[in-house]
Biopython code that builds the backbone (N, CA, C, O; Angstrom):
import numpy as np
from Bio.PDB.StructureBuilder import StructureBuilder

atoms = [
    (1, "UNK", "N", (12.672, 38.754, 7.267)),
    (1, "UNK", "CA", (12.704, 37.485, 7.960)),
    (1, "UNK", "C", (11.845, 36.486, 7.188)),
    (1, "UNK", "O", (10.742, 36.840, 6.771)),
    (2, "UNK", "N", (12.301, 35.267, 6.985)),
    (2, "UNK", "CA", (11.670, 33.949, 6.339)),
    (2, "UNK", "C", (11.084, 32.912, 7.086)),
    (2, "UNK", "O", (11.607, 32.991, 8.198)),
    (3, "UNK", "N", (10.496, 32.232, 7.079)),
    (3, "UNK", "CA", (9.957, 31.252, 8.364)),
    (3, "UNK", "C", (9.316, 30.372, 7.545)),
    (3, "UNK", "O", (8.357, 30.718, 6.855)),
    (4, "UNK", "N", (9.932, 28.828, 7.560)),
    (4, "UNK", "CA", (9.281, 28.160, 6.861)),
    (4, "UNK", "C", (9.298, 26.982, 7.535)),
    (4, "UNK", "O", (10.152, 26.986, 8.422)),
    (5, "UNK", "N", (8.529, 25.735, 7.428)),
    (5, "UNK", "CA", (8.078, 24.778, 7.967)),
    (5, "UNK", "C", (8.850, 23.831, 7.110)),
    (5, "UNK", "O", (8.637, 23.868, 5.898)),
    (6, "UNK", "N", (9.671, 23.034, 7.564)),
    (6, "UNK", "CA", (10.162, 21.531, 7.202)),
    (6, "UNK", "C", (10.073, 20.080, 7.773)),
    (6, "UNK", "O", (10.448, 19.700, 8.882)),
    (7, "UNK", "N", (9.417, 19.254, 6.640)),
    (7, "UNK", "CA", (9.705, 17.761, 7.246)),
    (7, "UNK", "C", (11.058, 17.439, 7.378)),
    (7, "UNK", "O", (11.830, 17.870, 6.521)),
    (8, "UNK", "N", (11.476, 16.773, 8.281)),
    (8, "UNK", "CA", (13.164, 15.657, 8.564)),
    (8, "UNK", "C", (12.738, 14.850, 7.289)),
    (8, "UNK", "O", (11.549, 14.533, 7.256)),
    (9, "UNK", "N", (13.489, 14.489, 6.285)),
    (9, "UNK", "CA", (13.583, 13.335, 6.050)),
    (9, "UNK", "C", (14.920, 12.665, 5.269)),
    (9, "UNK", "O", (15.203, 12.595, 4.073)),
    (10, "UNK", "N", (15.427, 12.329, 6.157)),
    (10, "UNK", "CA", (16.666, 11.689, 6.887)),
    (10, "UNK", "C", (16.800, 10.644, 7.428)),
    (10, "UNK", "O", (16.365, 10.707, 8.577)),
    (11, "UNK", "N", (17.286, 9.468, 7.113)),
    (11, "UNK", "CA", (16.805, 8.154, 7.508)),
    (11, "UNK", "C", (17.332, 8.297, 8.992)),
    (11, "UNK", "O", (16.328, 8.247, 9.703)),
    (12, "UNK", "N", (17.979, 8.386, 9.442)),
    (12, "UNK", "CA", (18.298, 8.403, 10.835)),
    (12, "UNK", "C", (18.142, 9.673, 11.749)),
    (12, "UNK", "O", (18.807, 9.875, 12.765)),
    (13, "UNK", "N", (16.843, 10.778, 11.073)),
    (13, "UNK", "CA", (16.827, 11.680, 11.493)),
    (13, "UNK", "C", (17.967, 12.734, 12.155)),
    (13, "UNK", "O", (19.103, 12.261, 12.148)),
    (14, "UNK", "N", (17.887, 13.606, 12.522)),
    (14, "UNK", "CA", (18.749, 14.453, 13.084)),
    (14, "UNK", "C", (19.889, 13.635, 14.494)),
    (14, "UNK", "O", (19.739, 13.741, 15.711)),
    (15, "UNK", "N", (20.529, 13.179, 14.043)),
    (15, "UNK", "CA", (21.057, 12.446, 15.199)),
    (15, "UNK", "C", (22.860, 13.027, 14.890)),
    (15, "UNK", "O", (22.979, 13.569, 13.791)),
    (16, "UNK", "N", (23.965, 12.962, 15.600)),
    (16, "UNK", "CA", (25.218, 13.631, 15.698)),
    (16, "UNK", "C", (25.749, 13.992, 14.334)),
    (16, "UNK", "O", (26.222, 15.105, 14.104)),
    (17, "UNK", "N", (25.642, 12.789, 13.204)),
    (17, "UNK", "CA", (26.538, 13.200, 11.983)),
    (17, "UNK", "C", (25.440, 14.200, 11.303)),
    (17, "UNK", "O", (25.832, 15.323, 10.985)),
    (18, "UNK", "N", (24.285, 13.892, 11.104)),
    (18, "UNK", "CA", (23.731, 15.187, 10.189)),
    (18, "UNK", "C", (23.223, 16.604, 11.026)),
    (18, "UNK", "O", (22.679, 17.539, 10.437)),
    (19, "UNK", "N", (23.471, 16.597, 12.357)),
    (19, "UNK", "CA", (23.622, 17.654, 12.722)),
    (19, "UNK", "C", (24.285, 18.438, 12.208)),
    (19, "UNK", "O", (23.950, 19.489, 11.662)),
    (20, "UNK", "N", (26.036, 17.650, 12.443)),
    (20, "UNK", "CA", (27.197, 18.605, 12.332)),
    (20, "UNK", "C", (26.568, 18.869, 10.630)),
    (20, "UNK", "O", (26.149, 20.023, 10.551)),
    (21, "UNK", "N", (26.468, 18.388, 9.800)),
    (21, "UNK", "CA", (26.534, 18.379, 8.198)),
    (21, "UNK", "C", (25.494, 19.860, 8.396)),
    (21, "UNK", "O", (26.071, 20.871, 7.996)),
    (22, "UNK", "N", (23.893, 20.133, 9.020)),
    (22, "UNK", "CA", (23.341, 20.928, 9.279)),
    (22, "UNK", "C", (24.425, 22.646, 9.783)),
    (22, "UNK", "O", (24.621, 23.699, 9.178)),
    (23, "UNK", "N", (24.738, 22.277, 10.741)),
    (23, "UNK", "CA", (25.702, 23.522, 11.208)),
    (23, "UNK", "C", (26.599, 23.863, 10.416)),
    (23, "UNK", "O", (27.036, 25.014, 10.434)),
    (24, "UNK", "N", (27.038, 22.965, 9.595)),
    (24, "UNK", "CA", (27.884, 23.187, 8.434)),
    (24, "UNK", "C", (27.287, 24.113, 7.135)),
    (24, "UNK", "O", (27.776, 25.105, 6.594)),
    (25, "UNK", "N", (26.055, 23.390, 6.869)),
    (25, "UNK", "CA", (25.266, 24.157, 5.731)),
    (25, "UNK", "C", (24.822, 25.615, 6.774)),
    (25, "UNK", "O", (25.250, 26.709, 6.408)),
    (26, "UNK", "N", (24.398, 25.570, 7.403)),
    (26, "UNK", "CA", (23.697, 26.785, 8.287)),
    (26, "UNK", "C", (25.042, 28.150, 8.450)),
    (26, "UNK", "O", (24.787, 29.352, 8.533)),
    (27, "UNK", "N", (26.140, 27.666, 8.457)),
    (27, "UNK", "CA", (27.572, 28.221, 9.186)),
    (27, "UNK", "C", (28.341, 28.871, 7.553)),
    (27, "UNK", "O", (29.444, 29.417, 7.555)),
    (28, "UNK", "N", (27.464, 28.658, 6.201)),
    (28, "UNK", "CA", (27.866, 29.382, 4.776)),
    (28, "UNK", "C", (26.881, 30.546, 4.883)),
    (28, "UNK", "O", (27.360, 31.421, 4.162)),
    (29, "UNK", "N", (25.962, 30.908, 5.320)),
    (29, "UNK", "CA", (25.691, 32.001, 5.372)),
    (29, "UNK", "C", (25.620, 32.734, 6.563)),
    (29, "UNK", "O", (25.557, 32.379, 7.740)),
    (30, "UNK", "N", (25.653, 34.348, 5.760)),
    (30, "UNK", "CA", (25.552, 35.426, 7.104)),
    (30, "UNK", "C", (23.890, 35.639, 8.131)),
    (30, "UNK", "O", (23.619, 36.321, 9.119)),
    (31, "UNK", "N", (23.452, 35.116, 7.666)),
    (31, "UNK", "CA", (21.981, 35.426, 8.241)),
    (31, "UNK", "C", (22.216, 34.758, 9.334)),
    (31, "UNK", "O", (23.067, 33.876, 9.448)),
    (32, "UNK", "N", (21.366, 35.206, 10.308)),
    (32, "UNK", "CA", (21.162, 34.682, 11.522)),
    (32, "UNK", "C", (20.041, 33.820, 11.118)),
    (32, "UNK", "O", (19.212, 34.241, 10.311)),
    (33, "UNK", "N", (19.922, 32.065, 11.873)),
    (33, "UNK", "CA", (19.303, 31.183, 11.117)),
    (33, "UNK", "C", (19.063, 30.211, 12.816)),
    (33, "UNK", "O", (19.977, 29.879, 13.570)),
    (34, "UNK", "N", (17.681, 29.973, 13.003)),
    (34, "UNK", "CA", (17.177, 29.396, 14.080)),
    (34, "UNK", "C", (16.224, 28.323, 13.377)),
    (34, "UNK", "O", (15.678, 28.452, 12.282)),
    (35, "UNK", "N", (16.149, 27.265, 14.226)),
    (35, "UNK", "CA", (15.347, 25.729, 14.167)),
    (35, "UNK", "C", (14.483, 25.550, 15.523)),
    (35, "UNK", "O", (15.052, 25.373, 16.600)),
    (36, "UNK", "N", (13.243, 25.601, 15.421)),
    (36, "UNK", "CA", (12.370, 25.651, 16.374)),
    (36, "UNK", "C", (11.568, 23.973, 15.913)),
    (36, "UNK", "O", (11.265, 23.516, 14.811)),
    (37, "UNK", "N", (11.442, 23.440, 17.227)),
    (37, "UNK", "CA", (10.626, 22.192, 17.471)),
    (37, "UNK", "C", (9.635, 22.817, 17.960)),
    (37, "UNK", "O", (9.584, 24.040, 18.092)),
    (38, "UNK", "N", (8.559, 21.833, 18.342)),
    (38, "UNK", "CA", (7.685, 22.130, 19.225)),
    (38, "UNK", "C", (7.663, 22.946, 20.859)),
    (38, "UNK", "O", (6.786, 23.578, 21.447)),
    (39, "UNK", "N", (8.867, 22.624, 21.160)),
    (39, "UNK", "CA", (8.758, 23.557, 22.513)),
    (39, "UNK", "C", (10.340, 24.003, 22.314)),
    (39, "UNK", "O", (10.890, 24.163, 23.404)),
    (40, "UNK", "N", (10.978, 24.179, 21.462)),
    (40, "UNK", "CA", (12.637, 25.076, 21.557)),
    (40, "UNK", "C", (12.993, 25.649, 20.324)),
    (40, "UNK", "O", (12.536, 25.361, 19.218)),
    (41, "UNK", "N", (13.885, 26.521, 20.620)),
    (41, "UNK", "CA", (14.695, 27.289, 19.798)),
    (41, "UNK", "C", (15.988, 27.182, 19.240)),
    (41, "UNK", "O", (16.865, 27.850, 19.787)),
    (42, "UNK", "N", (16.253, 26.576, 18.394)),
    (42, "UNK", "CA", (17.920, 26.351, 18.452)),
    (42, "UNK", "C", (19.141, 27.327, 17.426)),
    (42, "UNK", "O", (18.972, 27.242, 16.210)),
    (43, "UNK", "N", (19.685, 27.736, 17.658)),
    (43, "UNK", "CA", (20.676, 28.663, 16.862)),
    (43, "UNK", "C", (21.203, 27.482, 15.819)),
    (43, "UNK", "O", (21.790, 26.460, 16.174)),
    (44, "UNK", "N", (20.841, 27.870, 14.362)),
    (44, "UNK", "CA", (21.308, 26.780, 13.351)),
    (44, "UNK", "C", (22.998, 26.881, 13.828)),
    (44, "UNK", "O", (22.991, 26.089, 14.771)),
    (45, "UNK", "N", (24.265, 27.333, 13.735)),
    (45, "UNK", "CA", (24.825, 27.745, 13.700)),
    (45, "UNK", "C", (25.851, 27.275, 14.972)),
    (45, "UNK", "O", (27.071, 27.415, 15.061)),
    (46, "UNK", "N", (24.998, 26.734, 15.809)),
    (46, "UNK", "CA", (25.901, 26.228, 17.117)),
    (46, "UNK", "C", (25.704, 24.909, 17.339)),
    (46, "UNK", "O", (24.634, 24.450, 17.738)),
    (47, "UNK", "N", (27.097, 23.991, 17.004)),
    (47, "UNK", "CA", (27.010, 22.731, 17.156)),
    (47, "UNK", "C", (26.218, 22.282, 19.039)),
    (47, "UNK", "O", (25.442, 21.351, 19.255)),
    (48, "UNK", "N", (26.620, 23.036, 19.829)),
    (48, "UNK", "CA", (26.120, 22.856, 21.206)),
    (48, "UNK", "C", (24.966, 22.703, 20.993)),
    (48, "UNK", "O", (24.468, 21.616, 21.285)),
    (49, "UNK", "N", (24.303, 23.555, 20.518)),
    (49, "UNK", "CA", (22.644, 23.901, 21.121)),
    (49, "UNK", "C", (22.376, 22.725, 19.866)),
    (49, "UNK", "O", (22.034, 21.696, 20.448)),
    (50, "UNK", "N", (22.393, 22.563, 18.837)),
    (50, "UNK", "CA", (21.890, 21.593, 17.464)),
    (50, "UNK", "C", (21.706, 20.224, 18.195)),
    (50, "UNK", "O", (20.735, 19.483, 18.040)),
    (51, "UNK", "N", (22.954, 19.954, 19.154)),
    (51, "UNK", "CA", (23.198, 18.647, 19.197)),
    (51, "UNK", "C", (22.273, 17.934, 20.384)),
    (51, "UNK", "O", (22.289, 16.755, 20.737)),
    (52, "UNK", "N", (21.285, 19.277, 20.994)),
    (52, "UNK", "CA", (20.326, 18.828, 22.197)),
    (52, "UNK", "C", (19.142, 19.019, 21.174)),
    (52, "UNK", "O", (18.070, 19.083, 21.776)),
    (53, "UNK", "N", (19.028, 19.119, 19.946)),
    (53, "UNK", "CA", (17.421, 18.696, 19.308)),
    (53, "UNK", "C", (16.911, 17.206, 18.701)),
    (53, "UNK", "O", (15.851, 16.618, 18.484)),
    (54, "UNK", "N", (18.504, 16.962, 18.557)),
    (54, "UNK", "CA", (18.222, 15.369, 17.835)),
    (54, "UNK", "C", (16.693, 14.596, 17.763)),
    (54, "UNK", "O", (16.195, 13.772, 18.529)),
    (55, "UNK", "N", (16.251, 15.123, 16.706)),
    (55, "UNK", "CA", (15.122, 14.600, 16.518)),
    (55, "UNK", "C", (14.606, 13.563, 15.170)),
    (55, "UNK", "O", (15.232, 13.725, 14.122)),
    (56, "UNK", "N", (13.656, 12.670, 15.181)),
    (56, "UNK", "CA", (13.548, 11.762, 14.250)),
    (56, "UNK", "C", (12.626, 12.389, 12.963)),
    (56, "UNK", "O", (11.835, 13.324, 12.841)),
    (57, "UNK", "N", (13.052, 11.584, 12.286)),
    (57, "UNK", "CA", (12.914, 11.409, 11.047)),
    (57, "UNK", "C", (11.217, 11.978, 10.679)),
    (57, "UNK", "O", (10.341, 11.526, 11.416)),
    (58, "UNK", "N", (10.929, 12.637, 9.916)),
    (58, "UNK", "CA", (9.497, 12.746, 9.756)),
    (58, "UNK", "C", (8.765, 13.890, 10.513)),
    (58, "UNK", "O", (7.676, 14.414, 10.278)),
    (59, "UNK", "N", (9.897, 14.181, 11.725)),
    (59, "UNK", "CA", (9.536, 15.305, 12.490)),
    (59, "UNK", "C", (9.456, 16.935, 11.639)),
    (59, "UNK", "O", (10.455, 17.279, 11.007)),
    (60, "UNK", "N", (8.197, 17.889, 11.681)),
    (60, "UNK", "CA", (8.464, 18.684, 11.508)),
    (60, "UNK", "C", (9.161, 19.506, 12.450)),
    (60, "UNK", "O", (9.431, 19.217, 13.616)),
    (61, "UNK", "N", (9.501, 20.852, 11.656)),
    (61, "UNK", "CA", (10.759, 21.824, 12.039)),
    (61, "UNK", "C", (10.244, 22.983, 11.702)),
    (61, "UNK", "O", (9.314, 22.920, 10.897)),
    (62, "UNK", "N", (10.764, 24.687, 12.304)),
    (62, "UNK", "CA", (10.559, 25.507, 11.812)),
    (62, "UNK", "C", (11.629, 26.273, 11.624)),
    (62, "UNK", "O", (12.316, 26.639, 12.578)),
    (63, "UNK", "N", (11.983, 26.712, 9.973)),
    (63, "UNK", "CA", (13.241, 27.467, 10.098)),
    (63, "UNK", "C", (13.106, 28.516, 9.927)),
    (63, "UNK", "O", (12.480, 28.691, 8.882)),
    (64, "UNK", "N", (13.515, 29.917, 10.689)),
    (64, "UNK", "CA", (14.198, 31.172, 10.399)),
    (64, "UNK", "C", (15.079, 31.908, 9.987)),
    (64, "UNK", "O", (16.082, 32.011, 10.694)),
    (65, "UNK", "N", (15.039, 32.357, 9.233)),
    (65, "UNK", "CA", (16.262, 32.878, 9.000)),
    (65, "UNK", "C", (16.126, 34.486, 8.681)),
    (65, "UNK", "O", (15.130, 34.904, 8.092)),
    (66, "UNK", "N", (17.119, 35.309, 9.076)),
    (66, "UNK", "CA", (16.931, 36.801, 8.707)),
    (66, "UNK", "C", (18.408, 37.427, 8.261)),
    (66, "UNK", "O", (19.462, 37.115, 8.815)),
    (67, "UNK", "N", (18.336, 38.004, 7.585)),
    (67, "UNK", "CA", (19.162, 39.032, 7.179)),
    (67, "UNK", "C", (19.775, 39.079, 5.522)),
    (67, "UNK", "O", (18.916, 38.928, 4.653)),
    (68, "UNK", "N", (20.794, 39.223, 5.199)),
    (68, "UNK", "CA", (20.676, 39.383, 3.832)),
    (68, "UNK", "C", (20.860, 38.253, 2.942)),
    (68, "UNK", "O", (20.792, 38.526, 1.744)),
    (69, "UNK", "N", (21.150, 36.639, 3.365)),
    (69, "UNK", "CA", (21.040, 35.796, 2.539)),
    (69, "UNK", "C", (20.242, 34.681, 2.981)),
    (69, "UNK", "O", (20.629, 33.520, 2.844)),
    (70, "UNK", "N", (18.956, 35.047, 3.595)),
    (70, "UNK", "CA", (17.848, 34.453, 4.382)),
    (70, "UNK", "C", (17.099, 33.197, 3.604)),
    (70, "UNK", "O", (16.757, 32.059, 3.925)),
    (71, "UNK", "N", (17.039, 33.894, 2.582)),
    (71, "UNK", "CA", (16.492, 33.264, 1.297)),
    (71, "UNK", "C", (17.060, 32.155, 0.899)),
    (71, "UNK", "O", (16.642, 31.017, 0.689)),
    (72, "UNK", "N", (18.088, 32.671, 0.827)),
    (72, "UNK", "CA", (19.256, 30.798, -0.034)),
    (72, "UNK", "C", (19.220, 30.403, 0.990)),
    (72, "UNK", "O", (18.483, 29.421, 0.906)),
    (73, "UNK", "N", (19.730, 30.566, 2.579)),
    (73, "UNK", "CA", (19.690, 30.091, 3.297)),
    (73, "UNK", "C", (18.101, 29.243, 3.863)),
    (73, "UNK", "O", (17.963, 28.292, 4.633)),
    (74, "UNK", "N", (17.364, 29.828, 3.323)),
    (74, "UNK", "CA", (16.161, 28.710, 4.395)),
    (74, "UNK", "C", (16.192, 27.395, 2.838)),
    (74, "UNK", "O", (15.948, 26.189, 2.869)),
    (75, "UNK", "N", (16.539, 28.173, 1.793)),
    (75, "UNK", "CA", (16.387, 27.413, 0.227)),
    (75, "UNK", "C", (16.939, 25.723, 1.260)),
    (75, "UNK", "O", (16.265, 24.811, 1.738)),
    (76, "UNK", "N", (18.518, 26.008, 1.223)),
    (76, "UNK", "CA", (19.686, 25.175, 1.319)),
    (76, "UNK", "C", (19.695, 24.236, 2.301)),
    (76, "UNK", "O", (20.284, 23.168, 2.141)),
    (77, "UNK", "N", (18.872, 24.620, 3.710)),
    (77, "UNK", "CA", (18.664, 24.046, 4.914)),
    (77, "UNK", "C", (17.432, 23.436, 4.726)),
    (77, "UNK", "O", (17.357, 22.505, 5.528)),
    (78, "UNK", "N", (16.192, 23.538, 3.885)),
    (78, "UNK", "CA", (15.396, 23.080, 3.585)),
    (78, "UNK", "C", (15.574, 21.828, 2.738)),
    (78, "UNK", "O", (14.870, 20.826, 2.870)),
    (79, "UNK", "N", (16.996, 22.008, 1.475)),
    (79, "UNK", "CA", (16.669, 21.177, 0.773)),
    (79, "UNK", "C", (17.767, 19.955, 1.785)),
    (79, "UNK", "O", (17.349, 18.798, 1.756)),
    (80, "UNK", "N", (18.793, 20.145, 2.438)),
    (80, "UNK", "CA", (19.439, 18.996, 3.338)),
    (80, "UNK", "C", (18.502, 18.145, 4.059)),
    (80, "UNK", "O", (18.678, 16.930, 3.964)),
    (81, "UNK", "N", (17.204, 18.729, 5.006)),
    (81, "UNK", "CA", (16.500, 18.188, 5.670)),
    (81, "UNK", "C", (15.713, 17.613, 5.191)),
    (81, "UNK", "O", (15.172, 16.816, 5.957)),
    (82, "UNK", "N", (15.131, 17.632, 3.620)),
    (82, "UNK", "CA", (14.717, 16.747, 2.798)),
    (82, "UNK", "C", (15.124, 15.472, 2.463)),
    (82, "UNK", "O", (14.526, 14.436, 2.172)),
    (83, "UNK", "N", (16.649, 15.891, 2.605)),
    (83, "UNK", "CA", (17.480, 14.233, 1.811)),
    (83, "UNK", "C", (17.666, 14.998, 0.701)),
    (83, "UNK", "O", (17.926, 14.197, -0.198)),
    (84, "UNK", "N", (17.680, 16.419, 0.141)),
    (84, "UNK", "CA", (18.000, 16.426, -1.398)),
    (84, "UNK", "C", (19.811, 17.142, -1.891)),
    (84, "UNK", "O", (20.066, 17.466, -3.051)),
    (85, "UNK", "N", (20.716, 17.239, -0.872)),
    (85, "UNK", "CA", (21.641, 17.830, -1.016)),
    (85, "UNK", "C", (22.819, 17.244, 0.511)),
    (85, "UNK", "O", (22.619, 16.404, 1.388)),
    (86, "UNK", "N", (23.567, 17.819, 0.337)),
    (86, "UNK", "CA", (24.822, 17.380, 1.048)),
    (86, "UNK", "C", (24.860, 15.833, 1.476)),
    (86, "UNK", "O", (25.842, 15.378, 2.062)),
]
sb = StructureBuilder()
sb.init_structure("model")
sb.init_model(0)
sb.init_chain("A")
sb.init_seg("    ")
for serial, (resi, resn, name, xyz) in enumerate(atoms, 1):
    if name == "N":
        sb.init_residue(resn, " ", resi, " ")
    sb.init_atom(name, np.array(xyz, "f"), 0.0, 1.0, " ", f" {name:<3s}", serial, name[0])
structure = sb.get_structure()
């Protein structure tokens, strides 16, 4: 299991279109892959649950990810929430 801490930085923060773009990157790998705020848990992977975190810009995040492509996966979701990919 991987667990790493990310800034948003996303000019319009996590709001409907870079969600879906998120569930999209999260939904190429097999690992099971979770986004924790300050008080929730969200399954990367499910547009439902993603679309009740919408959070701003600058906000940190915590991502999980486990199983056998955990690694690229926190890589890939790390570098979107940066602004450096998709």
């Amino acid at each position: 299991m991987i667990t790493k801490n990310v800034k948003i930085q996303l000019e319009s923060g996590l709001d409907v279109r870079p969600v879906a773009v998120l569930v999209q990157v999260a939904n190429q790998y097999s690992s099971q892959i979770y986004i924790r705020n300050d008080k929730h848990r969200f399954n990367a992977k499910s547009i439902m649950g993603m679309m009740t975190l919408c959070t701003e810009n600058a906000t940190e995040l915590e991502i999980t990810a486990e199983g056998a492509d955990e690694a690229e996966a926190v890589v890939e979701i790390e570098k979107y929430l940066s602004g450096q990919s998709a």
